[in-house]
KOLSE-100929 format. One record per residue: residue in one letter; x, y, z of N, C-alpha, C, O in turn. Coordinates in steps of 0.05 Angstrom, whole numbers, padded with zeros to 5 digits, always signed. Each point is the difference from the previous one (the first is absolute). Layout:
aXYZXYZXYZXYZ;...
END
This chain:
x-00366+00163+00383+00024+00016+00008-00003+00028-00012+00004+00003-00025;x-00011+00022+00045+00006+00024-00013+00024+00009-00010+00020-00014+00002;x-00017+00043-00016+00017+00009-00007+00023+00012+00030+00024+00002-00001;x-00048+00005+00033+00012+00011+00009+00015-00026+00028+00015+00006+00018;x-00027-00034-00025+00012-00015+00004+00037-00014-00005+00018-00010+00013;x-00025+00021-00044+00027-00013-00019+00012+00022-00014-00009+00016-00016;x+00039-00019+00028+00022+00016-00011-00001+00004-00034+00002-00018-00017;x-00006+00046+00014+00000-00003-00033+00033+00009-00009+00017+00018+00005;x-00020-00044-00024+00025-00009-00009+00011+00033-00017-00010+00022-00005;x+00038-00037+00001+00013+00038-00006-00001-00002-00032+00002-00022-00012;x-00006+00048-00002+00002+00008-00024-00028-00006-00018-00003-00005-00024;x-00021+00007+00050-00022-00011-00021-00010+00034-00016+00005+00022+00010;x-00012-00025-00024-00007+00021-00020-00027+00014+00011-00012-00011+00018;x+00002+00038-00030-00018+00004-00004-00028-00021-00002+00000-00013-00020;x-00023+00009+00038-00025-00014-00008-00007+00005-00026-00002-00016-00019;x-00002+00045+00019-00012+00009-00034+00017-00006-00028-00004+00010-00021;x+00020-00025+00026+00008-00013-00022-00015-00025-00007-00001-00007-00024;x-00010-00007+00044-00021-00024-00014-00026+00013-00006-00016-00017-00007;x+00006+00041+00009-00020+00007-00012+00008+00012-00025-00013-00004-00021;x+00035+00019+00020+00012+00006-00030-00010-00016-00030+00004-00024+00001;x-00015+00032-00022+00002-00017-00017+00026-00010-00010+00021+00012-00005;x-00029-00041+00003+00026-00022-00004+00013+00008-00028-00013+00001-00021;x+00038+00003+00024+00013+00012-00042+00006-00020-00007+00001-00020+00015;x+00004+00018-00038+00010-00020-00016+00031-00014+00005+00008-00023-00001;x+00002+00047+00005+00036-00005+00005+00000-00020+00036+00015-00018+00006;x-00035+00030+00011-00002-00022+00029-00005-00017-00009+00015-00018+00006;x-00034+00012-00020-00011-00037-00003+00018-00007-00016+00005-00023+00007;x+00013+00030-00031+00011-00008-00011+00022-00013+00016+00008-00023-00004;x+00000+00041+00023+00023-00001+00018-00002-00023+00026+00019-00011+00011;x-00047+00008-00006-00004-00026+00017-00007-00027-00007-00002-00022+00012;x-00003+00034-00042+00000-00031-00026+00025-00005-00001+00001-00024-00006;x+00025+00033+00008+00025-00009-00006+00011-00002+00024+00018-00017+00002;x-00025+00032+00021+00010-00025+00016-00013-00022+00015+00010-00011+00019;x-00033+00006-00029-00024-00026+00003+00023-00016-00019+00016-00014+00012;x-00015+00016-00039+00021-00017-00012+00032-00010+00011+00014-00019-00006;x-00011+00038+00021+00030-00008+00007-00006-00012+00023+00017-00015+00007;x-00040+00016+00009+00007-00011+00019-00009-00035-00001+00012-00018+00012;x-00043+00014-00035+00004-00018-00012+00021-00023-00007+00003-00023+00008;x+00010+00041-00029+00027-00022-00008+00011-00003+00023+00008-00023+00001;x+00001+00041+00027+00013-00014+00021-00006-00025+00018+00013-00013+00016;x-00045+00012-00027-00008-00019+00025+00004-00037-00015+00000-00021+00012;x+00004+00025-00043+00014-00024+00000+00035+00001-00018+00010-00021-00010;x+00003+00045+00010+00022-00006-00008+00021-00004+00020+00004+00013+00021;x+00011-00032-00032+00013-00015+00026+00022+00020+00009+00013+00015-00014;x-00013-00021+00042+00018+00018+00017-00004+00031+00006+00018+00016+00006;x-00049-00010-00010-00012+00025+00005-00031-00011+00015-00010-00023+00000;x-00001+00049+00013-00018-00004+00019-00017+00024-00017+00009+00017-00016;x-00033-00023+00023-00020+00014-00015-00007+00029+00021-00008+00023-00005;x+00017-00036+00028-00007+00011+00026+00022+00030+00003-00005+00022+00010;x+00037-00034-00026+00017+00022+00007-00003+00015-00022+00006+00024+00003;x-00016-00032-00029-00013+00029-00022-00016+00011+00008-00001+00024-00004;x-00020-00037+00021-00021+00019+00014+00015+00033+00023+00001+00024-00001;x+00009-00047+00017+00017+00019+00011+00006+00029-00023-00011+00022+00002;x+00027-00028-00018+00022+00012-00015-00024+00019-00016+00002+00024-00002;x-00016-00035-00005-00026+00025-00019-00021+00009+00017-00021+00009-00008;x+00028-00014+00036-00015+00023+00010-00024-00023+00006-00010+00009+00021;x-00002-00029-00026-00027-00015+00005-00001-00009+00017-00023+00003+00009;x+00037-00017+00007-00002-00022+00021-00011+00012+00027-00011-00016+00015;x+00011+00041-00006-00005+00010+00028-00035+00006-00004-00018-00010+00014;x+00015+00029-00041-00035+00009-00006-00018-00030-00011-00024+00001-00002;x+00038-00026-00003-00003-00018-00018-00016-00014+00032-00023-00008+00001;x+00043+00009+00023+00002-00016+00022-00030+00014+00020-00016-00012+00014;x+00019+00040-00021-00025+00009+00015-00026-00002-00014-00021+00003+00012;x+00021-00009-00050-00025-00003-00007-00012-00033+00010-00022-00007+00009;x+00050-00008-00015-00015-00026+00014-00005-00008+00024-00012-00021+00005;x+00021+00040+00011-00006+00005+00034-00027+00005+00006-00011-00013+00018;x-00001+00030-00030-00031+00013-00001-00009+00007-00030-00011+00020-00008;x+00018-00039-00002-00019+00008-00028-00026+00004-00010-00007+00001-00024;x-00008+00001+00049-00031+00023-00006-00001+00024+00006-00018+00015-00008;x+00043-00006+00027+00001+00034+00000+00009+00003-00028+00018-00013-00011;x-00038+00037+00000-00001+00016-00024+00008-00021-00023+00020+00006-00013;x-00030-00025+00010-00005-00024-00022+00004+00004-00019+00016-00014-00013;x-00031+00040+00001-00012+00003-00027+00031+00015-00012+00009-00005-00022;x+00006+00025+00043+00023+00014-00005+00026-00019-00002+00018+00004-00017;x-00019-00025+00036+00025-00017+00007-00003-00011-00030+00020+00002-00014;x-00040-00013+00004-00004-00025-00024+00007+00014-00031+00007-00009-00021;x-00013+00034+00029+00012+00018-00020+00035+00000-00004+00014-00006-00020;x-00008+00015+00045+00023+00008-00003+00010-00024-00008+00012-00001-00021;x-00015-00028+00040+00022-00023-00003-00002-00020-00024+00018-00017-00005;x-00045+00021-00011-00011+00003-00025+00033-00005-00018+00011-00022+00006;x-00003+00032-00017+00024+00001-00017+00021-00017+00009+00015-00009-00018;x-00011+00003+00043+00023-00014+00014-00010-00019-00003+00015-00018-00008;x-00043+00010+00014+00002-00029-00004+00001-00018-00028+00010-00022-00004;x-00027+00043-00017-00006+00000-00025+00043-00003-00008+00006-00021-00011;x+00011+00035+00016+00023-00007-00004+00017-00023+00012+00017-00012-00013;x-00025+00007+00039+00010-00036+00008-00014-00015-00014+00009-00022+00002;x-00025+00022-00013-00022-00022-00020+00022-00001-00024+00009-00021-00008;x+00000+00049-00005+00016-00002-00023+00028-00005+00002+00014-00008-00018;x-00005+00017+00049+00028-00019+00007+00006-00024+00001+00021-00013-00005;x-00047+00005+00013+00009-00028-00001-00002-00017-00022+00018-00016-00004;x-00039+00016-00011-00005-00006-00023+00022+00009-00022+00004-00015-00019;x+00008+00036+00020+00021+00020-00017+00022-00020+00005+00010-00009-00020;x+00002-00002+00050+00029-00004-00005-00015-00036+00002+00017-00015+00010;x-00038+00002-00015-00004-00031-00002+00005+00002-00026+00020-00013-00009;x-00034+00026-00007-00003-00002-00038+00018+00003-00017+00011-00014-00016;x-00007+00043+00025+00026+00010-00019+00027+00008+00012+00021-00001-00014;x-00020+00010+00044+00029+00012+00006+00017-00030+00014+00024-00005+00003;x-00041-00008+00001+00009-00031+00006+00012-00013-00023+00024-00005+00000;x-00037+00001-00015+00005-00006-00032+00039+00024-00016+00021-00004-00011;x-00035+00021+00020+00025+00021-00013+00026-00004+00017+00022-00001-00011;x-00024-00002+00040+00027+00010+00014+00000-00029+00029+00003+00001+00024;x-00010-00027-00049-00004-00019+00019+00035-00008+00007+00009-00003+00022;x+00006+00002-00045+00026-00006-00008+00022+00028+00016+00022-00003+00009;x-00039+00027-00010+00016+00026+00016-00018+00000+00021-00011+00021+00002;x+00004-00041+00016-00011+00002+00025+00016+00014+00020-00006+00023+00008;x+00027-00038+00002+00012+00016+00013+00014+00032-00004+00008+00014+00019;x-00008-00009-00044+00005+00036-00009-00015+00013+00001+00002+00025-00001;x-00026-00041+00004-00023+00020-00004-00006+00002+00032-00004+00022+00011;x+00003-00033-00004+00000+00005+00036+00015+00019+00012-00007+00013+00020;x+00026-00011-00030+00027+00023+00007-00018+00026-00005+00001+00018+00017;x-00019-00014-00046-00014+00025-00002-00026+00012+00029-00008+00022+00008;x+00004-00053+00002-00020+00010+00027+00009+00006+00025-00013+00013+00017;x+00037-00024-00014+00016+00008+00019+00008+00031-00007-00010+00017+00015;x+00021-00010-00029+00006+00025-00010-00017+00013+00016+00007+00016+00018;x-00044-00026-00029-00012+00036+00015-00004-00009+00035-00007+00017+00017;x+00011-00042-00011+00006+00003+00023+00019+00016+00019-00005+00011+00022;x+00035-00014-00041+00018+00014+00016-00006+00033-00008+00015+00018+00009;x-00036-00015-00024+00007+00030-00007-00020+00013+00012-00002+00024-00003;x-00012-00034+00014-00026+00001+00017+00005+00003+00044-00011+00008+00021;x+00034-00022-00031+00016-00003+00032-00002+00023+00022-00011-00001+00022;x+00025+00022-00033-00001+00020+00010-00020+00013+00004+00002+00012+00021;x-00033-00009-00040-00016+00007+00016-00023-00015+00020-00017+00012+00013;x+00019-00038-00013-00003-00014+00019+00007-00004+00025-00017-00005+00017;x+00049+00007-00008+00010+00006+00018-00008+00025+00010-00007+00000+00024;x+00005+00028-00040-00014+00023+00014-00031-00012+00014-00009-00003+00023;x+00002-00003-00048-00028-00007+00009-00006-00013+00037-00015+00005+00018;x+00034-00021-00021-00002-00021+00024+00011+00014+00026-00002-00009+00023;x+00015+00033-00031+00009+00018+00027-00022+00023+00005+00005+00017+00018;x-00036-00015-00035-00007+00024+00005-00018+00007+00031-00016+00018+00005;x+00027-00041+00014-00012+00008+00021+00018-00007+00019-00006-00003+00024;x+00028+00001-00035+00027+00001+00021+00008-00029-00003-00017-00016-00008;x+00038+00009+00014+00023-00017-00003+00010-00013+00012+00020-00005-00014;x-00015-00016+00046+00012-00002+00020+00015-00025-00001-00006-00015-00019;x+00026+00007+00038+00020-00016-00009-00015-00036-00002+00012-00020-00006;x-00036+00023+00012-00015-00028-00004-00014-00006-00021-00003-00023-00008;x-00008+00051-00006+00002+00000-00030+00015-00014-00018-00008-00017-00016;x+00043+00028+00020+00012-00013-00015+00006-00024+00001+00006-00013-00020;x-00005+00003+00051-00002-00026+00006-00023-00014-00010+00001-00025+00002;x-00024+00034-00014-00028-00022-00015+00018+00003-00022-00001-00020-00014;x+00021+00042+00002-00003-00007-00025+00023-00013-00010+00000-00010-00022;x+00023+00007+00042+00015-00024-00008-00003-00025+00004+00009-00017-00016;x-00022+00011+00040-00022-00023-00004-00013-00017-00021+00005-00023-00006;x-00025+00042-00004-00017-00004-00022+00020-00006-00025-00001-00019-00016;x+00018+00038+00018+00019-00009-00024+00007-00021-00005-00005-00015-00019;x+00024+00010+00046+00013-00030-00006-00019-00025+00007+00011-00022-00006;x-00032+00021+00015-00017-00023+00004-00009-00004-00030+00001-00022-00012;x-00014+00051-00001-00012-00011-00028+00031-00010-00013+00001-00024-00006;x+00019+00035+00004+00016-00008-00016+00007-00025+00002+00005-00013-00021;x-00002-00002+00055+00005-00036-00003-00017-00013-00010+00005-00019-00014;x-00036+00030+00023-00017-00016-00014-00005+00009-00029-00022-00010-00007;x+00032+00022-00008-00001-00015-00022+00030-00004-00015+00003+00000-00025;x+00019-00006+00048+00019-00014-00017-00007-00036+00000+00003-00017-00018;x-00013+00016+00044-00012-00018+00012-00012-00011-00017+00010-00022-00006;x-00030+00029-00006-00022-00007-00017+00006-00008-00028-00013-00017-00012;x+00039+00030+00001+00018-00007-00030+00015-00011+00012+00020+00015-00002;x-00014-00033+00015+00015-00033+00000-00025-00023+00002+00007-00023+00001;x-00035+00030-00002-00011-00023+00004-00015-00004-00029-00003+00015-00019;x-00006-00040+00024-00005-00010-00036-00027-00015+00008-00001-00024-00006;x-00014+00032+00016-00029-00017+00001-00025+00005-00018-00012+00021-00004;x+00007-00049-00005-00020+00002-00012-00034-00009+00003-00009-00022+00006;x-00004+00046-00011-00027-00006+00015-00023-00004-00012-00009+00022-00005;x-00008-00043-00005-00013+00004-00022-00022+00015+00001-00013+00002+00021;x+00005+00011-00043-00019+00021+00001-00030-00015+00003-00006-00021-00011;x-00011+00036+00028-00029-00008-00004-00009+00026+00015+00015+00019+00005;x-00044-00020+00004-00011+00025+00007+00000+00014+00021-00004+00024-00001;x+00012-00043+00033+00007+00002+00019+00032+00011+00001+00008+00013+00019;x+00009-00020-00040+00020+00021-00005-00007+00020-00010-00003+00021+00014;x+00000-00021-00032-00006+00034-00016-00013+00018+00022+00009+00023+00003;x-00033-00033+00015-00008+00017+00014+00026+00014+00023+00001+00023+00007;x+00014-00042-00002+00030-00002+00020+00012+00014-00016+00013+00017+00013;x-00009-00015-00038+00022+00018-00018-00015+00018-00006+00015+00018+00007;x-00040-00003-00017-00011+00021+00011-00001+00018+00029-00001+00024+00003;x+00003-00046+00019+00008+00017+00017+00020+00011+00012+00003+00016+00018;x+00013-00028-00033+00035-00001+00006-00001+00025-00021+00008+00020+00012;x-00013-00014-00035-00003+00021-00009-00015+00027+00015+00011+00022-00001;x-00030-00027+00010-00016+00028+00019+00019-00004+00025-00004+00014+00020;x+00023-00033-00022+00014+00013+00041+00021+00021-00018+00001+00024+00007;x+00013-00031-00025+00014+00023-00020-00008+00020+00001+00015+00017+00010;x-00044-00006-00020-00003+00021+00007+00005+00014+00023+00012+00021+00002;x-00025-00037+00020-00002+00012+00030+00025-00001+00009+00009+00019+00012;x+00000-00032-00015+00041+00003+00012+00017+00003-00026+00011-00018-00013;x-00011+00050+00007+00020+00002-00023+00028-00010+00015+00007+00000+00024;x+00006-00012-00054+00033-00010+00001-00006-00029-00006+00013-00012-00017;x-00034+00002+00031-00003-00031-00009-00011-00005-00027-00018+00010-00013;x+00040-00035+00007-00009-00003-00032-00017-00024-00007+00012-00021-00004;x-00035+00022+00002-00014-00031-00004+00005-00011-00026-00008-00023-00005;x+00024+00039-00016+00008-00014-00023+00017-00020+00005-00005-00024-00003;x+00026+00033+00011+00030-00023+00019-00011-00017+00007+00005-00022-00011;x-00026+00023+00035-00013-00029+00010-00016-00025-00015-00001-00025+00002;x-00014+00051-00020-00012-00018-00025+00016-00013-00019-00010-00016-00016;x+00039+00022+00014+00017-00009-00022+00014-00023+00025+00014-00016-00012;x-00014+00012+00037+00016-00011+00010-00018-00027+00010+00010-00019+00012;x-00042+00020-00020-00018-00014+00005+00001-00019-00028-00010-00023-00001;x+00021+00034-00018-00008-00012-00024-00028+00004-00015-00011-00013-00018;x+00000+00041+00034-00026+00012-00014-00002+00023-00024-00016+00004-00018;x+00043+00012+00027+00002+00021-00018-00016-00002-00035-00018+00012-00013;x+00034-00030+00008+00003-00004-00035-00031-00002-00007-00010+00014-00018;x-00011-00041+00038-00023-00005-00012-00018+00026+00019-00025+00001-00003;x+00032+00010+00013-00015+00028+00007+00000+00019-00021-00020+00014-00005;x+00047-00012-00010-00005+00025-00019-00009-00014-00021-00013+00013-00017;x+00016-00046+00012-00010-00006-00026-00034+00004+00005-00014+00017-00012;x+00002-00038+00036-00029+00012+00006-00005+00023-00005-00020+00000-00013;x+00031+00035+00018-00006+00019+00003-00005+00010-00030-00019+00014-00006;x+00046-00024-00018+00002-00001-00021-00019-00010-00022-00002+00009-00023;x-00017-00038+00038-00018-00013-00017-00014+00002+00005-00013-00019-00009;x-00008+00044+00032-00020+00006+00006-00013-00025+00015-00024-00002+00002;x+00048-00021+00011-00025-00020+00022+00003+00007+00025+00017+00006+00016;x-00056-00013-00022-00008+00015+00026-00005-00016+00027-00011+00008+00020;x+00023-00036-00025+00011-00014+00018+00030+00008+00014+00010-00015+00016;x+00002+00038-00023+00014+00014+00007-00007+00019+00005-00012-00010+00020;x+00005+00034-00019-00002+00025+00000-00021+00007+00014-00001+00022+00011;x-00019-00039-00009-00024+00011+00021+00010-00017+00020-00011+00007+00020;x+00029-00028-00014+00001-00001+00038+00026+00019+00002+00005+00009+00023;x+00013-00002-00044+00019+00020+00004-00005+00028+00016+00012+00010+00019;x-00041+00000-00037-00017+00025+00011-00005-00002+00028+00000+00016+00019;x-00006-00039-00021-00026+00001+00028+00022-00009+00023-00001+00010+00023;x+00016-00024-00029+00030+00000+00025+00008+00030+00007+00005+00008+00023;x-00005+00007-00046+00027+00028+00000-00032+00023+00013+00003+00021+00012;x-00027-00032-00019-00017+00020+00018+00004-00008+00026+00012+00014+00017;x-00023-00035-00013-00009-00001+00031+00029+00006+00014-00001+00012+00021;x+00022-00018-00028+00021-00005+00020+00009+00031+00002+00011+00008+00020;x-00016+00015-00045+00005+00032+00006-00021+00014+00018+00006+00019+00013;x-00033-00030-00013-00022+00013+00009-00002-00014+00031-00012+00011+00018;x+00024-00034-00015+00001-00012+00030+00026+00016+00012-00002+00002+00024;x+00027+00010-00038+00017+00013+00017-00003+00030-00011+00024+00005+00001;x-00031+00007-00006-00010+00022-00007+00005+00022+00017+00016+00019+00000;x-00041-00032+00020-00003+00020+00025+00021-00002+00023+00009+00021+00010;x+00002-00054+00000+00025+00006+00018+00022+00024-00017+00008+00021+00009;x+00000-00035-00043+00015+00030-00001-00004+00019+00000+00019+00015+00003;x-00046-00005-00006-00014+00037+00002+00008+00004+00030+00015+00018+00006;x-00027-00036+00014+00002+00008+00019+00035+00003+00014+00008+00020+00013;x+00008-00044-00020+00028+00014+00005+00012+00018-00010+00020+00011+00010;x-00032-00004-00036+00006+00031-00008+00000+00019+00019+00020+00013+00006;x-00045-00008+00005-00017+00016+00019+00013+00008+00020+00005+00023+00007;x+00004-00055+00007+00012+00010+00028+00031-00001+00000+00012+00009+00020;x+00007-00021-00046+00017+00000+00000+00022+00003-00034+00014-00014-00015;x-00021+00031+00017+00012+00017-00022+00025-00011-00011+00007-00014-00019;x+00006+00032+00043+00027+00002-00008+00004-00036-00004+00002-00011-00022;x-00002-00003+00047+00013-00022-00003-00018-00019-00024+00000-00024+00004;x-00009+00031-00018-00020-00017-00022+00016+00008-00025+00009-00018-00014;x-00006+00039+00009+00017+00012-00019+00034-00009+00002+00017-00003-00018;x-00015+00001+00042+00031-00010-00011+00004-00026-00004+00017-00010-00014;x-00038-00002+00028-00002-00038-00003-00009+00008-00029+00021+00002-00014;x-00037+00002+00004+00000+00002-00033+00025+00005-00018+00007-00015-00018;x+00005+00044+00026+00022+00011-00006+00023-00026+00005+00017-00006-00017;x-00019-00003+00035+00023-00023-00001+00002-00031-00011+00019-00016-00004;x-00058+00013-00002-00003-00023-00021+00005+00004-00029+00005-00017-00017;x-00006+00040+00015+00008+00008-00031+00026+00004+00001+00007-00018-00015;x+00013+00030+00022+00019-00010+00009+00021-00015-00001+00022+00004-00010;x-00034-00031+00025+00006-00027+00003-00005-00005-00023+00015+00004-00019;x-00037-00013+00020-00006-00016-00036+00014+00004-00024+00014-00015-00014;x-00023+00049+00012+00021+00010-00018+00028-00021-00008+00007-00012-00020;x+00003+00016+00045+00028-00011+00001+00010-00022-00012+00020-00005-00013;x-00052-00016+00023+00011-00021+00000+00002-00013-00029+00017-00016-00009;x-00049+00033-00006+00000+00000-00029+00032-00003-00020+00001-00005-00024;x+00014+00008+00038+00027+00002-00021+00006-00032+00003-00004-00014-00019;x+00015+00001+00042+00012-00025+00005-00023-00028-00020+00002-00021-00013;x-00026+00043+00024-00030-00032+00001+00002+00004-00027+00015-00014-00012;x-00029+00034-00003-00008+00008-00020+00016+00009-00029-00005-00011-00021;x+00024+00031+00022+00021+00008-00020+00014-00014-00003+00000-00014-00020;x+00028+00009+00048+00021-00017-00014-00009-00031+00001+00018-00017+00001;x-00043+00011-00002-00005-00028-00001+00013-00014-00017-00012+00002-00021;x+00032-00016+00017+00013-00019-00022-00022+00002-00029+00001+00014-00020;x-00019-00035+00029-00030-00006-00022-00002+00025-00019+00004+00003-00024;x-00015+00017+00047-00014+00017-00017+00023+00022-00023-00004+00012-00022;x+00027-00014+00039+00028+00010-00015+00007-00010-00023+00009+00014-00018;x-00013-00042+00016+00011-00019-00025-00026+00001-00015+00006+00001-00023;x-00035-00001+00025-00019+00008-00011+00005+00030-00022-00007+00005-00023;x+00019+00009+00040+00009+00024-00026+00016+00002-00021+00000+00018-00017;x+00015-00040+00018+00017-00004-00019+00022+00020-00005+00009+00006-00022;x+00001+00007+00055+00012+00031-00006+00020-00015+00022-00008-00014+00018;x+00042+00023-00025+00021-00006+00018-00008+00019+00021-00014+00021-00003;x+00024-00030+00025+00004+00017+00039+00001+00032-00018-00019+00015-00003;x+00048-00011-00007+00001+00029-00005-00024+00015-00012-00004+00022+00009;x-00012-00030-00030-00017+00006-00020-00027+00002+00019-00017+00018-00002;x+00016-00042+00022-00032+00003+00015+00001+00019+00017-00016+00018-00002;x+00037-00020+00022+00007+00027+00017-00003+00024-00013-00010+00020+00010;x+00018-00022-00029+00000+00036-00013-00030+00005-00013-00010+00019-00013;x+00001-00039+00021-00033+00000-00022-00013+00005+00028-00014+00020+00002;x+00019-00035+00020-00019+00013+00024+00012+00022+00011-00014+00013+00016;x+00037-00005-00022+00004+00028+00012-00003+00032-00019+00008+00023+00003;x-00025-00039-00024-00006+00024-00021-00037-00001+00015-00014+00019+00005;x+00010-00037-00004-00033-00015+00017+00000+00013+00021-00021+00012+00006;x+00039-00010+00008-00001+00006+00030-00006+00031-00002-00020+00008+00013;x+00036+00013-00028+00004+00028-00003-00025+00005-00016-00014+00020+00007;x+00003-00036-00033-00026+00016-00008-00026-00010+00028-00021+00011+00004;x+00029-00028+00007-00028+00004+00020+00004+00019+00022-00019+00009+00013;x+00042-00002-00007+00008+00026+00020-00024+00015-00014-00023+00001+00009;x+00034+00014-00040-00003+00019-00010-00034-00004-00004-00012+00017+00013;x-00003-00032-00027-00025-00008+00000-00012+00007+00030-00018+00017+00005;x+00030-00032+00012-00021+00013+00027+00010+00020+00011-00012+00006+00021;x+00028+00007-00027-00001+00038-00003-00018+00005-00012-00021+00008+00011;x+00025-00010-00036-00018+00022-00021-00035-00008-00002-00018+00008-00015;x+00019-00029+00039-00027-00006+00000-00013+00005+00037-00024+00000+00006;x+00039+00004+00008-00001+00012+00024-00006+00035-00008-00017+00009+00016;x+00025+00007-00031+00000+00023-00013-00033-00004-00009-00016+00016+00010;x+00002-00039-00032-00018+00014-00003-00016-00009+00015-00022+00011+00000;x+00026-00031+00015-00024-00005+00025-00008+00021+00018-00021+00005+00012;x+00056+00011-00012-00018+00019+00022-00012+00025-00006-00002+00021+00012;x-00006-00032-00036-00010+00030-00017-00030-00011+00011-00018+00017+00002;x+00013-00037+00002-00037-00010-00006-00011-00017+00032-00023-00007+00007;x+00048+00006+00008+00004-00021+00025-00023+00015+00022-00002+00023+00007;x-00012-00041-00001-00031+00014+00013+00000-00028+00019-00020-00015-00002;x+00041+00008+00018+00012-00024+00016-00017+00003+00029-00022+00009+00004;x+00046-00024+00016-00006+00000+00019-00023+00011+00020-00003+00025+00002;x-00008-00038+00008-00017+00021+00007-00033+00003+00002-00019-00003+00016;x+00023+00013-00050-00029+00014-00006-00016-00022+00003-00015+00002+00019;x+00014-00026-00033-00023-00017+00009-00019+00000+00025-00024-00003+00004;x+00051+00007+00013-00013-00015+00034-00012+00028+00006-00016-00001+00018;x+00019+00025-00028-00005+00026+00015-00025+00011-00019-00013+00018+00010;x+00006-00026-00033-00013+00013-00019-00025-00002+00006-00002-00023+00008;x-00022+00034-00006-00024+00000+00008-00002+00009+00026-00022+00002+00011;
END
């Protein structure tokens, strides 16, 4: 597929920014959100797929694994730090942020929603930059409320599945469809499977009767849809963006009923209704403020959209 084949997507940058030497403050900047997007892909009631979205990775992320031998040596560089930070996300919230805010689970979720909603607005631009039409909004109320039944859907059911390798590879890939369809949360499913707990403890005790069919599920199933999503990027923009825009969204939403006011995880805090509410709505306002002041320095270093597929 040439360039003069396929619509180039809007707001891609300068090429000569991937020949630029790489600074310290960019890699630093795509090491932290390799970490955030990490911790999303197993903290419950977030998608790894909608932090991608939200820091800018998921569109350049979708075209390196679309053709990942154009300019190899540049792509492995750049995505170098992102992955090196989902390695420490995930491992970061199995060890210790699991351990620290297992009891403020649900408060601490309120903090990821935060840079979701504060992130909103330029997403929605994003998703209009090639125009807007009234079927647009129709994918994106759609998308909304479908992800949102299915996963209220999903927190009333109580099944338990026992783990062996032919799962993990299934819960690895239920993890890589996360990526590819931000909004969906494969943590919820894994907690509603009865896998969650011995996934993060495996991830936690280094077995690799966990974690290598985990890998090799969450590859093949991103690198087998990869290219259908590069390619509906391609030919359909707008409506890809608001079906995204409306799974984050949805989910978002539904995170409060499934996830926050969960009874369990409420009486787990040991904090009355008035005291937890005011603890996630102090949660809710520093993650606004966090993915401001971190949208500010991304776009001091943001060398996005784009440059990959056009560089060389």
């Amino acid at each position: 597929m040439t360039t003069e084949d396929t619509p180039v997507r809007p707001d891609a940058p300068d090429v000569t920014d991937l020949h630029a030497p790489d600074s310290v403050g960019a890699w630093l900047v795509r090491l932290l959100r390799g970490i955030a997007v990490g911790v999303g892909f197993i903290l419950p009631g977030l998608s790894g797929g909608v932090l991608a979205v939200i820091f800018k990775i998921y569109d350049p992320l979708i075209k390196f694994l679309a053709n990942p031998f154009r300019n190899l040596w540049r792509q492995v560089k750049y995505f170098l730090p992102v992955g090196i930070g989902g390695l420490i996300g995930v491992f970061l919230f199995s060890v210790v942020v699991s351990a620290a805010f297992g009891r403020y689970e649900a408060i601490f979720v309120c903090l990821f929603i935060g840079f979701v909603i504060g992130t909103f607005p330029s997403l929605w631009r994003q998703a209009g930059q090639q125009g807007r039409a009234a079927k647009h909004g129709l994918i994106l109320v759609v998308s909304a409320v479908v992800i949102f039944a299915i996963m209220l859907l999903g927190g009333s059911m109580n099944l338990e599945v026992p783990p062996s390798i032919p799962v993990w590879l299934g819960s690895g890939a239920l993890i890589g469809l996360g990526v590819i369809v931000p909004g969906m949360s494969p943590s919820n499913f894994l907690i509603y499977f009865g896998l969650y707990n011995k996934m993060t403890d495996g991830i936690k005790d280094v077995d690799p009767a966990v974690f290598i069919p985990l890998f090799i599920g969450l590859v093949l199933c991103v690198v087998l849809l990869a290219k259908a999503a590069n390619w509906a990027f391609d030919r359909h923009y707008a409506g890809m963006y608001h079906f995204i825009l409306g799974m984050v969204a949805g989910s978002s939403l539904a995170i409060f009923p499934t996830v926050v006011l969960d009874p369990e995880r409420v009486e787990r805090t040991g904090l009355g209704w008035g005291a937890f509410l005011g603890a996630c709505a102090v949660m809710l306002v520093l993650g606004v403020i966090a993915s401001w002041l971190f949208s500010k320095v991304e776009d001091r270093y943001s060398t996005e959209r784009g440059a990959i597929e056009s560089a060389g």
